[in-house]
LUMMAR-701629 format. One record per atom (N, C-alpha, C): x, y, z; residue in three letters. Coordinates in steps of 0.2 Angstrom, whole numbers, padded with zeros to 4 digits, always signed. Each point is the difference from the previous one (the first is absolute). Layout:
N
XYZala...
# end
This chain:
177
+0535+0814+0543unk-0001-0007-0003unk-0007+0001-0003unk-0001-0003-0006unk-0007+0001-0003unk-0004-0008+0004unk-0006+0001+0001unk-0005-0004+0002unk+0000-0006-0003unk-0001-0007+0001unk-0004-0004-0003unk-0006-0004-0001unk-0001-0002-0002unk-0006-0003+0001unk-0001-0005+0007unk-0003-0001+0004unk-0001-0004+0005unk-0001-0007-0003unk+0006-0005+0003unk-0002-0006-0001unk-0005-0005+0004unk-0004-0002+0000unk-0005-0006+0007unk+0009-0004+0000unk-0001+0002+0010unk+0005-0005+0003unk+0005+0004+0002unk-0001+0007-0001unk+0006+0006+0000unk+0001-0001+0007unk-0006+0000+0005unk+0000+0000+0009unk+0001-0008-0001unk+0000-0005+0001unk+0002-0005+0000unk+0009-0002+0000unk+0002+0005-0006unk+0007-0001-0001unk+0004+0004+0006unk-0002+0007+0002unk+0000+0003+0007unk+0001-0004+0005unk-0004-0002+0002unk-0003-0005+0005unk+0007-0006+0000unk+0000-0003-0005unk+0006-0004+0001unk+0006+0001-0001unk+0001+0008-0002unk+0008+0001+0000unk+0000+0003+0007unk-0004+0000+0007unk+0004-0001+0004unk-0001-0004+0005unk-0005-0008-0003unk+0003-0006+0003unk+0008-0001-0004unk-0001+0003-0006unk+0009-0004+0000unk+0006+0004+0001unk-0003+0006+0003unk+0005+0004+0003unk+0003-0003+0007unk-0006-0004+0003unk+0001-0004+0007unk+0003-0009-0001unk+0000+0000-0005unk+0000-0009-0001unk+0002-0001-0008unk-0002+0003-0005unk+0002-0001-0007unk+0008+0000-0002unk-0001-0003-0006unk+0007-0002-0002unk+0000+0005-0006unk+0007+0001-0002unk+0001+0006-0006unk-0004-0003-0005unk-0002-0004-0003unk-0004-0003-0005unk-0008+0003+0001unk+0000-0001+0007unk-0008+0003+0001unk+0000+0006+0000unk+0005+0004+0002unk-0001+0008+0000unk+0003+0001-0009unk+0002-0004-0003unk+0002+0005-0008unk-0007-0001-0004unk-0003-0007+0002unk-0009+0001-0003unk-0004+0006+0002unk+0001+0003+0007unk-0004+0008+0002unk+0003+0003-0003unk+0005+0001-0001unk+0005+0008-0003unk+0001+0000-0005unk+0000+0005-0002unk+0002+0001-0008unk+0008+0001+0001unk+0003+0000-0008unk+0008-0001+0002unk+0002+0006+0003unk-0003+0007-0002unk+0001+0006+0002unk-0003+0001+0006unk-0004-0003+0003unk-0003+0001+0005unk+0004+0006+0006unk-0001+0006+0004unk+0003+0002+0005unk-0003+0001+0006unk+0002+0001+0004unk-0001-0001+0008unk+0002+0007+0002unk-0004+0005+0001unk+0001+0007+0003unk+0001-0001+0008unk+0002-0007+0002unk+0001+0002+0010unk+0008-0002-0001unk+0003-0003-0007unk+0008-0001+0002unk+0004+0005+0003unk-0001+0004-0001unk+0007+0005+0002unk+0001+0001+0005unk-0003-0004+0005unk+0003-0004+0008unk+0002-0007+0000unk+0000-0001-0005unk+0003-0008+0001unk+0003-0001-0003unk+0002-0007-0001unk+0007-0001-0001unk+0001+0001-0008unk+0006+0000-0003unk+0003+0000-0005unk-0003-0003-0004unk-0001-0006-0001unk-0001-0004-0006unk-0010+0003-0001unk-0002+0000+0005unk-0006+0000-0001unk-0002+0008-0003unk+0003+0005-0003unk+0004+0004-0003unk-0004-0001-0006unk+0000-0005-0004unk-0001+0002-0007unk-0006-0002-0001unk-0001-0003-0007unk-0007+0001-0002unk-0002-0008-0002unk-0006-0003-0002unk-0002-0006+0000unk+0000-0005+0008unk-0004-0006-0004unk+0001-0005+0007unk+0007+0000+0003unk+0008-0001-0001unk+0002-0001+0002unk+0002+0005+0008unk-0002+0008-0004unk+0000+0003+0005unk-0004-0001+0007unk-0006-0002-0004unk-0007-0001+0005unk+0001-0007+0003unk+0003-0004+0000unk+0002-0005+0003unk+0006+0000+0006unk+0006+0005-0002unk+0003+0003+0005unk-0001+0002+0007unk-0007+0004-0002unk-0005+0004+0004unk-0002-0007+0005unk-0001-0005-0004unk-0004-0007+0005unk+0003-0001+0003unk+0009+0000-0001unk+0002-0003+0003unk+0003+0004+0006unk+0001+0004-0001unk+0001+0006+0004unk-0004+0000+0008unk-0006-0001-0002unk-0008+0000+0004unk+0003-0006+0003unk-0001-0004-0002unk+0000-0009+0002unk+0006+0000+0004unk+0004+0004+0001unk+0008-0002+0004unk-0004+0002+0005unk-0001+0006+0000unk-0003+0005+0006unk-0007-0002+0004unk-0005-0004-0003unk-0004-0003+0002unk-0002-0005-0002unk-0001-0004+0007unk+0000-0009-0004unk-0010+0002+0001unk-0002-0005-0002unk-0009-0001+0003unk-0002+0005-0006unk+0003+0002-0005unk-0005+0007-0004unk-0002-0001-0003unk-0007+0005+0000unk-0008-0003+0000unk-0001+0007-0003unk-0005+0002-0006unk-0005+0004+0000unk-0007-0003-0001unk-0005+0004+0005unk-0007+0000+0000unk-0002+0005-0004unk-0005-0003-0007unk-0001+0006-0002unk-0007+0001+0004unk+0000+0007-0001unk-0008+0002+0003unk-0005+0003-0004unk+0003+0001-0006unk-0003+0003-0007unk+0003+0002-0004unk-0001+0001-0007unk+0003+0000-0006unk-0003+0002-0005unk+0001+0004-0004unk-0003+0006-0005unk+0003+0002-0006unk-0004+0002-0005unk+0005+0001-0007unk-0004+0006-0001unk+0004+0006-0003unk-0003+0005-0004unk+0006-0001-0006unk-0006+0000-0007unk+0006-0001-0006unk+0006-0005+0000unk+0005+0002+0001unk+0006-0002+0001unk+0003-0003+0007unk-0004+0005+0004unk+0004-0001+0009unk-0002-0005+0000unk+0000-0002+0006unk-0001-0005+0004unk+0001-0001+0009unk-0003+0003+0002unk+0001+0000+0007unk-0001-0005+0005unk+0006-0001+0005unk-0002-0007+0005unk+0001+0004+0007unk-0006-0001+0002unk+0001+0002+0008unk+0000-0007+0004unk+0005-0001+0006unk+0003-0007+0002unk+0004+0002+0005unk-0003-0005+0005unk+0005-0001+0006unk+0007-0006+0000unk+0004+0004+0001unk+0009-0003-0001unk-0001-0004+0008unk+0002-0005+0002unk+0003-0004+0005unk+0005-0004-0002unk+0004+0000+0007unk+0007-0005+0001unk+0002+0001+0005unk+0007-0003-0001unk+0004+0000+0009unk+0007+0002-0003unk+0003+0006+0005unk+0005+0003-0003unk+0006-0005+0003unk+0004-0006-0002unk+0005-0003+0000unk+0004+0001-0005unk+0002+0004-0003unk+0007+0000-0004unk+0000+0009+0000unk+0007+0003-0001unk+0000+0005+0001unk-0002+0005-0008unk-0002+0006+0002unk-0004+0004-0005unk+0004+0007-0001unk+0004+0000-0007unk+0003+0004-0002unk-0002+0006-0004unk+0001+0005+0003unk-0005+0006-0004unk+0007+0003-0004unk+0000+0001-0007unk+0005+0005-0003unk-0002+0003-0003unk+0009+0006+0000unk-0004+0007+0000unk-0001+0002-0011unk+0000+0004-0001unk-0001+0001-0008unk+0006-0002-0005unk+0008+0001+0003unk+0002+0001-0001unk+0005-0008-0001unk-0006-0005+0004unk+0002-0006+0000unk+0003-0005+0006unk+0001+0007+0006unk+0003-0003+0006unk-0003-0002+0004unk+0002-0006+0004unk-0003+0000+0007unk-0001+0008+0004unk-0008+0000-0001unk-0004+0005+0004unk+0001-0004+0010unk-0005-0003+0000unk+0000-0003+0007unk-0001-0009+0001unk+0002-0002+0003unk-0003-0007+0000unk-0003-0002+0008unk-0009-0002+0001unk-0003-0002+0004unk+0002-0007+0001unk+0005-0002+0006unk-0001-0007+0001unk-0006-0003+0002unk-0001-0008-0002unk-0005-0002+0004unk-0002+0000+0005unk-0006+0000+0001unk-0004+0001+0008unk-0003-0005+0002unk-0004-0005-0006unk-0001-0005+0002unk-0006+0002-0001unk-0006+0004+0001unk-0006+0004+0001unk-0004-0002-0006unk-0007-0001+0000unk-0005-0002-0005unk-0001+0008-0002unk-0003+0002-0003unk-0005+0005-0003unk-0006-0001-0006unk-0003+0005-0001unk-0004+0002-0003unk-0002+0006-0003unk+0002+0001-0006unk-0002+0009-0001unk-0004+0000-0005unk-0003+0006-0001unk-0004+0002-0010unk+0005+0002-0003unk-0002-0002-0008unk+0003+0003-0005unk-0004+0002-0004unk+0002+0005-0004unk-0004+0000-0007unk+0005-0002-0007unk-0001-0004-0004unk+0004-0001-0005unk-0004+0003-0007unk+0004+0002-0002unk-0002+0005-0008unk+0003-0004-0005unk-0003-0003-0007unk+0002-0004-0005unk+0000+0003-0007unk+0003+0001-0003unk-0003+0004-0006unk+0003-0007-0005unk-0007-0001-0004unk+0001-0008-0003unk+0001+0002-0009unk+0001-0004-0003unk+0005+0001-0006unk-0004-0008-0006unk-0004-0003-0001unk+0000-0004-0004unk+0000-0006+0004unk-0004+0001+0005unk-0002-0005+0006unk+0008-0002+0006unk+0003+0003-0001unk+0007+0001+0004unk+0000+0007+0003unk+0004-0001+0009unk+0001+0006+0001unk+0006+0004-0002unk+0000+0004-0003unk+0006+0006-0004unk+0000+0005+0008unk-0002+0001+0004unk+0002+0005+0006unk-0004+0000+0006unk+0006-0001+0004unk-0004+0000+0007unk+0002+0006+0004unk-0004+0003+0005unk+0000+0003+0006unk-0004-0001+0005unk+0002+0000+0009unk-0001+0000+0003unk-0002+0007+0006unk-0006-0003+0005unk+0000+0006+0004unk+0000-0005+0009unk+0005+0001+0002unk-0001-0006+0006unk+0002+0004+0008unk-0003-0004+0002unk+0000+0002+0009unk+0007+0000+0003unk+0003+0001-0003unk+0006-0001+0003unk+0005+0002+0006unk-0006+0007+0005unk-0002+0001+0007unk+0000-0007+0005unk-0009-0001-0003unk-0002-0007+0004unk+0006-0002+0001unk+0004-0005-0006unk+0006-0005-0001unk+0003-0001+0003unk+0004+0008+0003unk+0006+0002+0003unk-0002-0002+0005unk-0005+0002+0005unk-0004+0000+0007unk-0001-0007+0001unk-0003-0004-0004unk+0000-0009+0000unk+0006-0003+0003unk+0004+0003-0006unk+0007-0005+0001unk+0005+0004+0004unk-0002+0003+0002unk+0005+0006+0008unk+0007+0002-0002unk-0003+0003-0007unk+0005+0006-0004unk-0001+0007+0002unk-0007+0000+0002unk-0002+0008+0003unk-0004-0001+0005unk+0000+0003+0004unk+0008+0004+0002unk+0005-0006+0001unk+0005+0002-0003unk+0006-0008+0006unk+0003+0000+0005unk+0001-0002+0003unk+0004-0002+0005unk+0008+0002-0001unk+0002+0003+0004unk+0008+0002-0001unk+0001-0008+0001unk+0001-0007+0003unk+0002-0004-0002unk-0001-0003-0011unk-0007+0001+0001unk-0001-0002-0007unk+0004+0004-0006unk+0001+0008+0003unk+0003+0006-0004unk+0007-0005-0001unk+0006-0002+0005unk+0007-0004-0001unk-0003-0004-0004unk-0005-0006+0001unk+0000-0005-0005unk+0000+0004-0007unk-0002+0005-0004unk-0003+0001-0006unk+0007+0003+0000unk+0003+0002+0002unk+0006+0005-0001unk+0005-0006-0003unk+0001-0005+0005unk+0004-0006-0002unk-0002-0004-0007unk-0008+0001+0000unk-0002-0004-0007unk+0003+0005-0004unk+0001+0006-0001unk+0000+0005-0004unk+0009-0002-0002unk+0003+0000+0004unk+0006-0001-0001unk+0004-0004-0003unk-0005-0008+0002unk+0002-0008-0003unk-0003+0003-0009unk-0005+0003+0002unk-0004-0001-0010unk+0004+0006-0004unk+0003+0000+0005unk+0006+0008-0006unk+0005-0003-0002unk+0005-0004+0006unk+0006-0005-0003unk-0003-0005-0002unk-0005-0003-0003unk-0003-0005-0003unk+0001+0002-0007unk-0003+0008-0003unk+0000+0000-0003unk+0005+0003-0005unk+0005+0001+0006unk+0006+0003-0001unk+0004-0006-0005unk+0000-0007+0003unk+0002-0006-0001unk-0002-0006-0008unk-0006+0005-0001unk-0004-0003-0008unk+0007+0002-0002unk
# end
């Protein structure tokens, strides 16, 4: 990707593409993202959230939001060289709906049912901005921490059945589209 010019409000539009990742409506996330926009973390998540622009990036929201209700990032700093745009920011919520990981190839990988449990972990989010819109994200997340909050690591041979059964329910779910 060639460079572009740094817009004033580049970390700002960061900053609020992930309140609207936690709260926003597709209208709010297609004003951050460029229509080509891509997200380098999809290729564990779900299908629709697979392609390119907001809509993919809205997927993504909702996908979060099933899996945790209460979600919050705090950012703790935020930075631009050139084009990037880095967010450093603590993620909180409570994990009440179940959290489906898939695999590349589109399938139900595993699914963590709810635990019920709060958390809080870091992240660092990567933006590479485009004409005052983000055109590509990546992230780098604690996703250790996460597991140990919400008592995915180690689990419990009872919690292992619960994830095996959610695994099963979201295969003939998908079976059934």
């Amino acid at each position: 990707m060639t460079a572009t010019t740094p817009h004033t409000g580049d970390k700002d539009v960061c900053i609020r593409s992930l309140d609207a990742m936690a709260t926003g409506t597709r209208d709010e996330i297609a004003e951050l993202h460029s229509a080509d926009a891509y997200n380098r973390e999809s290729a564990h998540e779900p299908p629709a959230t697979r392609g390119r622009g907001p809509d993919a990036f809205y997927a993504t929201a909702l996908w979060l939001r099933e899996a945790y209700s209460d979600l919050h990032w705090e950012v703790d700093e935020a930075v631009q060289e050139g084009d990037v745009v880095v967010v450093h920011a603590t993620m909180t919520g409570r994990h009440t709906g179940p959290f489906t990981a898939y695999a590349e190839d589109e399938s139900v990988k595993m699914v963590f049912p709810p635990t019920g449990r709060a958390f809080s972990v870091t992240q660092t989010h990567w933006f590479r901005m485009k004409d005052g819109q983000i055109a590509e994200h990546w992230a780098n997340r604690d996703d250790r921490t996460l597991g140990e909050q919400l008592g995915w690591t180690p689990p419990s041979p009872a919690y292992l059945a619960r994830m095996l059964l959610a695994k099963r329910r979201a295969r003939s779910e998908k079976v059934r589209r």
